[in-house]
C-alpha positions in Angstrom: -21.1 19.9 -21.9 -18.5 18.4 -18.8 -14.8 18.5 -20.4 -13.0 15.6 -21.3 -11.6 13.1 -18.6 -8.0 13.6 -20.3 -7.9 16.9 -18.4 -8.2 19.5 -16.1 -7.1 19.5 -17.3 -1.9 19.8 -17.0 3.5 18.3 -16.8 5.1 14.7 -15.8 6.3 12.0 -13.3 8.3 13.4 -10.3 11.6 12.1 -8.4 13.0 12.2 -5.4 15.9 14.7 -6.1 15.9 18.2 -5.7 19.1 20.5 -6.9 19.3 23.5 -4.5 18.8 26.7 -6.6 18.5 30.5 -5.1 15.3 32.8 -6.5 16.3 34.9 -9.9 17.2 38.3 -9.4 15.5 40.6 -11.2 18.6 41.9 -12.6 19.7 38.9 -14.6 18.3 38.0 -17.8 15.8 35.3 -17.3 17.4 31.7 -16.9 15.2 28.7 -17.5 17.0 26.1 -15.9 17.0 28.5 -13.0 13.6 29.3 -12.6 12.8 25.7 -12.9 14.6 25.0 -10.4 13.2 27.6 -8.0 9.4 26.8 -8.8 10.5 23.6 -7.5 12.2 25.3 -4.3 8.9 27.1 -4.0 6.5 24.0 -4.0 8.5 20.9 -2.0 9.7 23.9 0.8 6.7 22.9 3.6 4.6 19.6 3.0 1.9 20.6 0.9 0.4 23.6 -0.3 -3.0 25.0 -1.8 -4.0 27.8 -4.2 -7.2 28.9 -5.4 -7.5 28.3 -9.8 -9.8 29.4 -12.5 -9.7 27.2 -15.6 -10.6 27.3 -19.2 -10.4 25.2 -21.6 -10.4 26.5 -25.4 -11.4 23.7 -28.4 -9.3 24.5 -31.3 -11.1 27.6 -33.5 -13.3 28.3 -30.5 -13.4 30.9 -27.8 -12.5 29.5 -23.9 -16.1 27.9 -22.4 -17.1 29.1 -19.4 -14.8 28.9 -16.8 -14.6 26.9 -13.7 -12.8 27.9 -10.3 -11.8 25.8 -7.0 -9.2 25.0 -4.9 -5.9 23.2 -5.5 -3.5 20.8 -3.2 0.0 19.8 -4.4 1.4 17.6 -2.3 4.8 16.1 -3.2 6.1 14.3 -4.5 3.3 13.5 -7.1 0.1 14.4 -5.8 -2.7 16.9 -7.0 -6.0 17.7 -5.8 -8.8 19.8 -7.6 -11.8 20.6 -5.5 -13.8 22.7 -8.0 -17.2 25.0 -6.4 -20.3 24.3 -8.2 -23.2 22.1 -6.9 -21.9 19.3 -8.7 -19.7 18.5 -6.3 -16.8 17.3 -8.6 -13.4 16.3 -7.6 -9.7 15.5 -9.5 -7.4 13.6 -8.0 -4.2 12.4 -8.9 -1.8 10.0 -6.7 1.0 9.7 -8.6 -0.2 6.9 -10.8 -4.1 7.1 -11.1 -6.7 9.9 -11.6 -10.1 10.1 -10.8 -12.3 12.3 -11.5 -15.8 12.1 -9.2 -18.9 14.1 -9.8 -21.0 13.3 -6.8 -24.1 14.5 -8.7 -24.0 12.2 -11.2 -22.7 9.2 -9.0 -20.1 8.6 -10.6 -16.4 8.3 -10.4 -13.9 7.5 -13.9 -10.6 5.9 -13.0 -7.8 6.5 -15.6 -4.1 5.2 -15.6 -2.4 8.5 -17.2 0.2 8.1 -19.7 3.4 10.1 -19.4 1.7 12.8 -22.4 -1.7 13.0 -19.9 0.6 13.7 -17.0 2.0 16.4 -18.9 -1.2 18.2 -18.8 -1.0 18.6 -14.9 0.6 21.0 -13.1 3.3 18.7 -11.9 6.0 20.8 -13.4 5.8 22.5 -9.9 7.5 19.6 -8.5 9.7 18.0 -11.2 13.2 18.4 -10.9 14.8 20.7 -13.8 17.2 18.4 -15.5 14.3 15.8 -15.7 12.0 19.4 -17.2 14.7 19.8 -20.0 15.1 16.4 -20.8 11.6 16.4 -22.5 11.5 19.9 -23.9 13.5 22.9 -24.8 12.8 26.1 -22.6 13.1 29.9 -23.2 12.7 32.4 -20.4 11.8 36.1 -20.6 11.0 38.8 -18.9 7.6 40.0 -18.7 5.1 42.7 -17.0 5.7 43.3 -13.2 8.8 41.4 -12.2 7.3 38.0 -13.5 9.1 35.6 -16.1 7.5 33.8 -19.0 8.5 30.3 -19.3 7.7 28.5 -22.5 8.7 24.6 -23.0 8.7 23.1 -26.2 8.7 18.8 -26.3 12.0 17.7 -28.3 9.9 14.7 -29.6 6.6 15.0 -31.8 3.9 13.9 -30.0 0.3 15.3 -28.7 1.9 18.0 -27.1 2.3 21.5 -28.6 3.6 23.7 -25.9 3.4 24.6 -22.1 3.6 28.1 -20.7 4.2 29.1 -17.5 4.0 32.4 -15.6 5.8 33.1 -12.4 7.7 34.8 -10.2 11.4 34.8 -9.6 11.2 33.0 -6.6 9.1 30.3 -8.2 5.2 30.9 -7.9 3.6 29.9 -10.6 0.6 32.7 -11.5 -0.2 31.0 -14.4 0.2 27.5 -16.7 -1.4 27.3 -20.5 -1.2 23.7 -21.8 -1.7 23.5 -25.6 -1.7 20.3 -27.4 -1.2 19.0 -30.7 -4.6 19.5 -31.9 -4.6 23.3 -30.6 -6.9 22.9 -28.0 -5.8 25.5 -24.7 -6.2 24.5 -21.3 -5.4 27.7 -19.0 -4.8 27.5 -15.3 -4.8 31.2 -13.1 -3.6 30.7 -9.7 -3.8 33.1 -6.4 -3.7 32.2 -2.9 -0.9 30.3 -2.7 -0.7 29.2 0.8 1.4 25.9 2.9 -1.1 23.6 4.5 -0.2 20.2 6.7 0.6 17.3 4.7 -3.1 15.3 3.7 -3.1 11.9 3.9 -3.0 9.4 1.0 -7.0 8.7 1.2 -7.4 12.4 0.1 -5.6 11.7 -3.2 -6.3 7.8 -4.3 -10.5 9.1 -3.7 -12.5 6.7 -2.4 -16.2 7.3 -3.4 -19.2 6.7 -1.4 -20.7 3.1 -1.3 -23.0 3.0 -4.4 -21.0 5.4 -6.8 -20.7 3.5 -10.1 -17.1 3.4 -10.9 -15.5 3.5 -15.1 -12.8 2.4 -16.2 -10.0 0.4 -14.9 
């Protein structure tokens, strides 16, 4: 069974600013507004960058379905790309407004509007200034296994939204981002291969299917 629309599927709209921040030492006690502040460092320091991903996504009181694996573009300052392997040839995109999701098995392409909870469900906390991060939730850092720091934010207002967790290192590259919402359903992202690429053009991100492809939603 395909997972729904509403995700790959992770957290919220970006701005222009950036505040400057150095990587964490090692030595200090894990600071949350800093490493915030250096994941964004990390992502907006070339024009975009890719990283290979494995996702799961767990129903609440089930075990993670099997998972699925591709290749990742963030581009800021609000763009995302999933190319996931597989025959079925699907593709999400986000342009900073809209997301599609196109199967080009099935012919088929759903065009959504997110909300500001949706967009917290995508990995756009790699580009989001701090102060705008802490705004929405409360965040505790802490050490953990081999240098990296666990990040957890909680939202300060009730909504669909349990939690996000982040793994990464000091200097800001995210390893890993768990997404669980109000209903306890777990969306994990794993990422490797983080590598800079050229800046892609709009087109890549505002997908344009084929001539034929039926098109749902707005």
């Amino acid at each position: 069974m395909r997972r729904p629309f509403a995700l790959p599927f992770l957290a919220a709209a970006l701005a222009a600013a950036l505040v400057a921040a150095a990587p964490l030492s090692l030595a200090q006690t894990p600071d949350a507004p800093a490493l915030l502040r250096a994941i964004v460092n990390a992502y907006k320091a070339r024009p975009a960058f890719s990283m290979t991903f494995v996702q799961s996504y767990a129903p609440a009181g089930f075990p993670d379905a099997s998972p699925e694996t591709g290749t990742l573009t963030i581009q800021a300052p609000a763009s995302l790309r999933f190319d996931y392997d597989g025959p079925e040839g699907k593709v999400y995109t986000f342009d900073g407004r809209a997301a599609r999701q196109y199967v080009a098995m099935d012919k088929q392409i759903v065009l959504k509007t997110l909300t500001a909870a949706e967009k917290a469900r995508l990995p756009l906390l790699f580009l989001q200034p701090a102060s705008e991060v802490l705004d929405r939730f409360t965040a505790v850092a802490t050490a953990a296994a081999n240098g990296l720091v666990d990040l957890t934010l909680t939202p300060r207002a009730e909504g669909d939204l349990k939690s996000v967790a982040v793994l990464a290192t000091p200097s800001g590259e995210v390893r890993r981002l768990v997404v669980l919402d109000g209903e306890g359903n777990r969306t994990t992202f794993t990422f490797t291969n983080l590598a800079p690429r050229a800046k892609r053009p709009l087109s890549d991100f505002a997908l344009v299917p084929p001539k034929g492809t039926r098109v749902v939603g707005e």
